[in-house]
DRENDO-1510 file (C-alpha; in Angstrom, 1 decimal, always signed):
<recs>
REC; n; res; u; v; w
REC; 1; UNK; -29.4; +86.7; -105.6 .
REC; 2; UNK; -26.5; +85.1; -104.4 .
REC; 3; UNK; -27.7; +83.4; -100.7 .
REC; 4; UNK; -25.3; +82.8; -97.8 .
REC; 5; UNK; -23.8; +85.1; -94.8 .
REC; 6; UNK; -20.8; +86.0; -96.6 .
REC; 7; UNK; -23.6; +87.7; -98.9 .
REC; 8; UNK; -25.7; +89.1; -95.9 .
REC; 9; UNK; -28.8; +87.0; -98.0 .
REC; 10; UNK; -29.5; +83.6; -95.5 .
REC; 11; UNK; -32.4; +84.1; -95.4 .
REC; 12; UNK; -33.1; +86.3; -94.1 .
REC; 13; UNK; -31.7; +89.5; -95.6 .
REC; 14; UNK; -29.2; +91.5; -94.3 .
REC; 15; UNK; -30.3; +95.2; -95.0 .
REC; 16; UNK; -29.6; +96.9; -91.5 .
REC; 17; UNK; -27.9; +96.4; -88.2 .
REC; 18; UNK; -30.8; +95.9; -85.8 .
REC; 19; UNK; -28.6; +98.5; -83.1 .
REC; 20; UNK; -28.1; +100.9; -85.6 .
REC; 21; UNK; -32.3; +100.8; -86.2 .
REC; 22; UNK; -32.8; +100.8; -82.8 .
REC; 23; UNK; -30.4; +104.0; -81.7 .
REC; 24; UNK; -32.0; +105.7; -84.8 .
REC; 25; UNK; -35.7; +105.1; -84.4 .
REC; 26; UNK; -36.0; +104.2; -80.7 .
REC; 27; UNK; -35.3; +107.7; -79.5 .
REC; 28; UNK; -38.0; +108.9; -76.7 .
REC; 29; UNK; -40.6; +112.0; -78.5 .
REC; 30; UNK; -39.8; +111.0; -81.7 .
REC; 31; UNK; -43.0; +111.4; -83.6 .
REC; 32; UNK; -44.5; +108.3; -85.7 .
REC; 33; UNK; -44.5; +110.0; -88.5 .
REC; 34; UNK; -41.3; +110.5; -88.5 .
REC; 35; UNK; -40.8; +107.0; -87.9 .
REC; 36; UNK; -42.0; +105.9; -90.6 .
REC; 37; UNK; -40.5; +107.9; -93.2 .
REC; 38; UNK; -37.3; +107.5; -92.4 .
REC; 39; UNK; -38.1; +103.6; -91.9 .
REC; 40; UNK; -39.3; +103.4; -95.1 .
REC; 41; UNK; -36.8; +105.3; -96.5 .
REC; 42; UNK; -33.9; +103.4; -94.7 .
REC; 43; UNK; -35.6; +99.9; -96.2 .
REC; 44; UNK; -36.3; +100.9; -99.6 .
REC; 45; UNK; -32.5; +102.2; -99.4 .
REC; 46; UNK; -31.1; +99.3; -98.0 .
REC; 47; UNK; -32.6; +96.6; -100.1 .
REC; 48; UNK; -32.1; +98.8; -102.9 .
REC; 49; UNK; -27.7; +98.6; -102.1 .
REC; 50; UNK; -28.1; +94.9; -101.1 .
REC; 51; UNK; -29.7; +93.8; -104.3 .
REC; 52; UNK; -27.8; +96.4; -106.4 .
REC; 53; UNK; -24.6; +94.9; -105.1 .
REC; 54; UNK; -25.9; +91.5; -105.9 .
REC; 55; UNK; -26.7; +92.5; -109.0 .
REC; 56; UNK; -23.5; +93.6; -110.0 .
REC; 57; UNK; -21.8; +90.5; -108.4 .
REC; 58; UNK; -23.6; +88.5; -111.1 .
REC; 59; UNK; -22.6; +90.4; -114.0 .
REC; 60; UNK; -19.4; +90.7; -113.4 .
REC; 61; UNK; -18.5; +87.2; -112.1 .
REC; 62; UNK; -17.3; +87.9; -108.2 .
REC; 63; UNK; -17.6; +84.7; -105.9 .
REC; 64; UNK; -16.6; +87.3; -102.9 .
REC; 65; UNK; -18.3; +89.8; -101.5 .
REC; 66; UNK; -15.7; +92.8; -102.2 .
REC; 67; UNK; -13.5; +94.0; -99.6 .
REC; 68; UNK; -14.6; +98.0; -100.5 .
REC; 69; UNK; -18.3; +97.4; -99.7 .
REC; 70; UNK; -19.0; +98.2; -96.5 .
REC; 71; UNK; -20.6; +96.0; -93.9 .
REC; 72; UNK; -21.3; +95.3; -90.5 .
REC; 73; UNK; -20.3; +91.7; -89.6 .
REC; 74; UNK; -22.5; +89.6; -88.2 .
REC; 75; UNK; -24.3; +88.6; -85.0 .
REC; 76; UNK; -22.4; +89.8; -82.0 .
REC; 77; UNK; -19.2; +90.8; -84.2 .
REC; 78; UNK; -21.4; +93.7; -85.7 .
REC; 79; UNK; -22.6; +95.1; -82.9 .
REC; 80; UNK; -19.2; +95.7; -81.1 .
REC; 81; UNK; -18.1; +97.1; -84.6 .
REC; 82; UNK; -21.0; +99.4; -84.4 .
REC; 83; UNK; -20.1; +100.1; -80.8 .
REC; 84; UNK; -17.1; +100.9; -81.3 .
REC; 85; UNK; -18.0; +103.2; -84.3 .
REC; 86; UNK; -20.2; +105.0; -82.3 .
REC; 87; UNK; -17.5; +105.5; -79.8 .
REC; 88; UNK; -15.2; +107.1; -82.1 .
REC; 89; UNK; -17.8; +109.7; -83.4 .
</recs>
């Protein structure tokens, strides 16, 4: 694993946007069980594309994380991308 921000690996790992979790678990009546599926699914999926990406990084020689692979920057920056893809749906 390659470590650093422009990696999204610090520590700690970058596998979701904290406001994305929130506006997608934090809903009122949504049921625990629920919860946790999808949190376990969204982990296990997120990892999963992080260390994948990685991965492939290493095999193939990049120094730079690849402009086509999405991410949300970081800290405050990718939140008001989020925002501002939220908006526009």
């Amino acid at each position: 694993m390659k470590t650093g921000p422009e990696w999204h690996n610090g520590p700690p790992m970058c596998w979701v946007l904290q406001e994305e979790w929130r506006d997608a678990m934090g809903w009122n009546g949504k049921p625990v069980r629920a919860i946790l599926d999808e949190g376990l699914e969204w982990c296990c999926k997120g990892v999963s594309c992080l260390v994948s990406r990685h991965y492939h990084a290493h095999l193939n020689g990049l120094t730079e994380w690849p402009p086509e692979w999405a991410f949300w920057s970081h800290c405050h920056a990718g939140v008001a991308e989020y925002r501002r893809e939220q908006r526009r749906r």
